[in-house]
C-alpha positions as CSV (number, residue, x, y, z in Angstrom):
1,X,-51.8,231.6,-26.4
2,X,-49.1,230.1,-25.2
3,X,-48.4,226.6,-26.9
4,X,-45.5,223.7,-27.4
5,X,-45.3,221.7,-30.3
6,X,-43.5,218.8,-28.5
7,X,-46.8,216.1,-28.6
8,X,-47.7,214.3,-25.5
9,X,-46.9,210.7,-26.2
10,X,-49.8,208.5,-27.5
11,X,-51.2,206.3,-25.0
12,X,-52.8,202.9,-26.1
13,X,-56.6,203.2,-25.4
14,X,-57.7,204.9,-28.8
15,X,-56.1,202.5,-30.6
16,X,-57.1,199.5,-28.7
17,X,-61.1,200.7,-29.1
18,X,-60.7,201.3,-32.7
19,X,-59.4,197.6,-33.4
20,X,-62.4,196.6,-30.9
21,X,-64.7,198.2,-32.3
22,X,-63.7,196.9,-36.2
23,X,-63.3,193.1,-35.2
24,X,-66.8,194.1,-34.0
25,X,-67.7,195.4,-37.5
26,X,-65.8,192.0,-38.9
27,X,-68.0,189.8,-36.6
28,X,-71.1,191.6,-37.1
29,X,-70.4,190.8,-40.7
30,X,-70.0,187.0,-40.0
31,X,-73.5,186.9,-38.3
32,X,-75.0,188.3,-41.2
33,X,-74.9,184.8,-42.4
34,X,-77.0,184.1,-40.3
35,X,-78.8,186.8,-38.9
36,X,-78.9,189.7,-41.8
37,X,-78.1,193.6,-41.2
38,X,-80.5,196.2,-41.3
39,X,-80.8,200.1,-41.3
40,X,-80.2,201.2,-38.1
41,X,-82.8,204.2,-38.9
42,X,-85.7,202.4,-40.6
43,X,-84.9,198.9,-40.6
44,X,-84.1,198.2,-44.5
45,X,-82.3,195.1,-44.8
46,X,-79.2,195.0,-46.2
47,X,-76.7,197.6,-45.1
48,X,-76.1,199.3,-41.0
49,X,-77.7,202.3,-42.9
50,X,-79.7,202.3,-46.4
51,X,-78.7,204.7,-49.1
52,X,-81.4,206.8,-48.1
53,X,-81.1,207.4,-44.7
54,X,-76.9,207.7,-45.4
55,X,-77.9,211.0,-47.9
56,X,-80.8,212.3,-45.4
57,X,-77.8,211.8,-42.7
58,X,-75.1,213.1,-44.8
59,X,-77.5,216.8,-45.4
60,X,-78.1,217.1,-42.1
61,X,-74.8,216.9,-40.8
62,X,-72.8,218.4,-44.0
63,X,-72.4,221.7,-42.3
64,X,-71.4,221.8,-39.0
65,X,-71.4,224.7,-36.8
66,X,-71.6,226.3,-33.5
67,X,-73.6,225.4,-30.8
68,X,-75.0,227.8,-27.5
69,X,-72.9,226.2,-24.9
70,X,-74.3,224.5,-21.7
71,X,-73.9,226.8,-18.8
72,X,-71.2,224.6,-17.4
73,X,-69.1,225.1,-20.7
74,X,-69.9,228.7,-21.0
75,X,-68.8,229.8,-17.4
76,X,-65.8,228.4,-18.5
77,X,-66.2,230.5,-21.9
78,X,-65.6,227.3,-23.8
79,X,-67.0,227.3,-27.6
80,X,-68.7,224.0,-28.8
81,X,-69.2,222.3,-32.2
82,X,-71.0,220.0,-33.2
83,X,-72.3,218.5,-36.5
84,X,-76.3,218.6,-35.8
85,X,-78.9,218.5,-33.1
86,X,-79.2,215.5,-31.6
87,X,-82.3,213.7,-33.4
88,X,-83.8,211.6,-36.2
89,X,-81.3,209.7,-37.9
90,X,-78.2,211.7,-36.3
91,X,-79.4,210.2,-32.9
92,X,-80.6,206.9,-34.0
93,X,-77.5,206.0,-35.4
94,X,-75.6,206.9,-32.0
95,X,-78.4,205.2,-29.7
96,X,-77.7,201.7,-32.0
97,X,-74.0,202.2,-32.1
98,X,-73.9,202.7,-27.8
99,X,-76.0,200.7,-26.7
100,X,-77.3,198.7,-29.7
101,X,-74.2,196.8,-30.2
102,X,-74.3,198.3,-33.7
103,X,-70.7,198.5,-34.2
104,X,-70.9,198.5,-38.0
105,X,-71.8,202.4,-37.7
106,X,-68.4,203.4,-36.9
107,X,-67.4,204.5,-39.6
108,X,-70.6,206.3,-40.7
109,X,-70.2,208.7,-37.5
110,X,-66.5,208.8,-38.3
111,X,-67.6,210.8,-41.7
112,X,-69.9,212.4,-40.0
113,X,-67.7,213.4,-37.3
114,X,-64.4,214.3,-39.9
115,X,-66.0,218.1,-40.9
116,X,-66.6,219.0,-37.4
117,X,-62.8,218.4,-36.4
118,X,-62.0,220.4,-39.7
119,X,-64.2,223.4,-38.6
120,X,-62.9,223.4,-35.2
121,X,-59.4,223.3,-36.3
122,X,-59.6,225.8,-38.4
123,X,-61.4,228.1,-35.6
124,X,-58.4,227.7,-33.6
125,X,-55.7,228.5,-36.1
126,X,-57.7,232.1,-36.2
127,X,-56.3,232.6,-32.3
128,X,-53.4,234.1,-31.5
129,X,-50.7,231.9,-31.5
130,X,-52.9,229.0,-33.0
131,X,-51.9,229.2,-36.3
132,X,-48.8,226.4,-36.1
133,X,-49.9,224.9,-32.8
134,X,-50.4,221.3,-33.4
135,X,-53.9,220.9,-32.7
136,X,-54.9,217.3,-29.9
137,X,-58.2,215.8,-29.8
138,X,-59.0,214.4,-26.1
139,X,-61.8,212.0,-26.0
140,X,-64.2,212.3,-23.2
141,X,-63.1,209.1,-21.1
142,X,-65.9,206.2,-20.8
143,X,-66.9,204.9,-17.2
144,X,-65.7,202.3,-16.2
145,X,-69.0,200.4,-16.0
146,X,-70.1,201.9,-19.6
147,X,-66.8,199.8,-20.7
148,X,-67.7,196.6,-19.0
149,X,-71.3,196.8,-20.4
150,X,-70.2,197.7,-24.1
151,X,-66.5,196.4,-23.8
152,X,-65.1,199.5,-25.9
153,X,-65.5,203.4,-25.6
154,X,-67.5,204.8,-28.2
155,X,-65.9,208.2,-28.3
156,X,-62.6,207.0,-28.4
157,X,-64.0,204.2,-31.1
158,X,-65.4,207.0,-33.5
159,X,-62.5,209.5,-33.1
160,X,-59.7,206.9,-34.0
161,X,-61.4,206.2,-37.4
162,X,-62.2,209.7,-38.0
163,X,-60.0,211.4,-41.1
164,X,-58.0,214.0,-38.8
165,X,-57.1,217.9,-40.5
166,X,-53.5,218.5,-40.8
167,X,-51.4,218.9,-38.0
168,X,-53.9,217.2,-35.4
169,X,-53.6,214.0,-33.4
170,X,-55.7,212.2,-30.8
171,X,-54.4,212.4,-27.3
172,X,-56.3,210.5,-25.1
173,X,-54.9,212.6,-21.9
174,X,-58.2,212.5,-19.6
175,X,-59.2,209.8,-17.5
176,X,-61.4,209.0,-14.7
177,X,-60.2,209.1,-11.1
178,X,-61.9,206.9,-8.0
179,X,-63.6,210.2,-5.5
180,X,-64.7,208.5,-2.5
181,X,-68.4,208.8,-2.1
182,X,-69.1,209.8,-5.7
183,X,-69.3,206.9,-8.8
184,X,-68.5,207.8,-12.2
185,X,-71.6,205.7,-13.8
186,X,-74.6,206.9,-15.6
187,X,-75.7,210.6,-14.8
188,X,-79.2,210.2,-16.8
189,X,-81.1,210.6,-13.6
190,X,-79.7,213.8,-12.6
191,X,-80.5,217.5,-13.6
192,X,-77.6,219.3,-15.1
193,X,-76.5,220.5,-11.6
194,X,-76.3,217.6,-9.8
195,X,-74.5,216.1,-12.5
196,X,-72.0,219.2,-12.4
197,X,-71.1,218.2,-8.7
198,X,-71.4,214.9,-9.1
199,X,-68.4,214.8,-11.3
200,X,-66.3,217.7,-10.4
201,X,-63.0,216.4,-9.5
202,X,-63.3,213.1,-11.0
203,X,-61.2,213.4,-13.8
204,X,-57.4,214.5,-14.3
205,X,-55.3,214.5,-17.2
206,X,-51.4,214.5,-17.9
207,X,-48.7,215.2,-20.2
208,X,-50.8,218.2,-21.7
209,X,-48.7,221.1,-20.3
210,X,-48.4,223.9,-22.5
211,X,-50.6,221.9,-25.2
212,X,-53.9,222.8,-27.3
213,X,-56.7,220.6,-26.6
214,X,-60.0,220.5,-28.0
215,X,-62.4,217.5,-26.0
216,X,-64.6,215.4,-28.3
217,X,-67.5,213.9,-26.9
218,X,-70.6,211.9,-28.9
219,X,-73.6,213.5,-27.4
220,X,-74.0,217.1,-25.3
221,X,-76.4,217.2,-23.1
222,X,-76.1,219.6,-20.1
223,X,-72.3,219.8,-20.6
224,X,-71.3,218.8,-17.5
225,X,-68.9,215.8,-18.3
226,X,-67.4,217.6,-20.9
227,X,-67.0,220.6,-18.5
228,X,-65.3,218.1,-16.6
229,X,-63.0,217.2,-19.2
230,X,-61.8,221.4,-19.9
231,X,-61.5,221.5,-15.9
232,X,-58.7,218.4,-16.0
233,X,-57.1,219.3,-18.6
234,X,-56.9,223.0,-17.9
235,X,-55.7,222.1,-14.3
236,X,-52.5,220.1,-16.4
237,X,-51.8,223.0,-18.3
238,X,-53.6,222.9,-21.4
239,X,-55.3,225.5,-23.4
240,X,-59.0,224.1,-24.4
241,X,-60.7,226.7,-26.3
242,X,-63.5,224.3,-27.8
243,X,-65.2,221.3,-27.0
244,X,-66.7,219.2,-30.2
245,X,-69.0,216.9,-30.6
246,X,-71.6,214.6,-32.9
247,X,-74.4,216.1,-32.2
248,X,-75.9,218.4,-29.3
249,X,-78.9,219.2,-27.4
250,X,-79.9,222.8,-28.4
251,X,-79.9,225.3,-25.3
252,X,-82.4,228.3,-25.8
253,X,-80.8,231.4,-27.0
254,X,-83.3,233.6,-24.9
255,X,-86.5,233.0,-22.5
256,X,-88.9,233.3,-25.0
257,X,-87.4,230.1,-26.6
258,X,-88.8,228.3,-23.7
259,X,-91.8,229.1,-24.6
């Protein structure tokens, strides 16, 4: 593995989302005058998450691991982590934060997201070569229309109030580029293969030459943004061994699982 250890210089949008999303968090807080919090899993007054959906959450994500990857990611024999399957109170919580305007969750998927990063992190120092390479986290870029209809990015949100491992920083490197023909909104309608062609080519990333790059997404479905994501920043010169996220659809190991 061949690395640098100069850092690609950090660019603003992280940054900016993590501020947006707390003066979120501070005005969600203000309307609870008014109009008071509840569990975002079960609808307890009182807190974004009661006590005992935060322990239930807290077991279920307390030891991440590895997850079969997509076949996008595994033809390009990238390993994924992730923290849990995507469901019950793992999923609720990301549904409300998205597209609930339930801002005030940041920081519960920032914990939950923190052990995953260590994991990964420590996977890579096993490489060759990966044992003093400075380790950068890419968030997977929002859409521009997911931005104008939450106003932040919830990836890069979570990720800049995440606890990073030694020797790791978040480099937002990837972004979307315009591909005539082809948008860059929501893929939900489309099978995991349309929505493989449907994006190839419209991201790129820079100042990653030389670099070691993991991308963090929230939620991985059939891969293909992600995949994406390793194409640009692989096509810039980056090793990206691993691609983590919150939580992850389970593929089938084997055809009987389909059963």
């Amino acid at each position: 593995m061949t690395t640098r250890t100069t850092p690609p210089r950090r660019r603003g949008p992280v940054g900016w989302d993590a501020r947006a999303a707390r003066f979120a968090g501070w005005w969600a807080q203000a309307l609870e005058l008014v109009l008071p919090v509840t569990c975002a899993v079960c609808g307890e007054p009182g807190k974004a998450l009661c006590r005992s959906c935060r322990i239930v959450l807290r077991r279920a994500t307390a030891h991440p691991g590895s997850l079969v990857p997509p076949p996008p990611l595994a033809a390009a024999g990238v390993r994924v982590w992730t923290a849990g399957e995507y469901e019950h109170e793992l999923a609720s919580c990301l549904l409300a934060f998205k597209n609930g305007g339930r801002t005030d969750l940041a920081p519960v998927l920032s914990a939950v997201l923190a052990p995953v990063l260590t994991a990964a992190a420590r996977d890579v120092r096993k490489e060759p070569g990966g044992a003093t390479a400075p380790v950068h986290w890419v968030p997977v870029p929002t859409s521009a229309r997911a931005r104008r209809r939450r106003w932040f990015d919830p990836v890069a949100s979570i990720l800049g109030g995440t606890a990073l491992p030694r020797n790791t920083r978040v480099t937002p490197a990837v972004s979307h580029r315009r591909v005539r023909g082809r948008g860059t909104g929501s893929q939900k309608a489309r099978g995991g293969a349309q929505r493989e062609r449907a994006l190839r080519g419209t991201m790129r990333a820079t100042g990653v030459r030389g670099t070691v790059c993991l991308v963090v997404d929230d939620v991985l479905t059939t891969g293909a943004t992600a995949a994406e994501a390793v194409r640009a920043l692989r096509a810039a010169g980056a090793c990206v061994p691993a691609v983590v996220t919150l939580a992850g659809v389970r593929v089938p190991r084997s055809p009987q699982e389909n059963a």
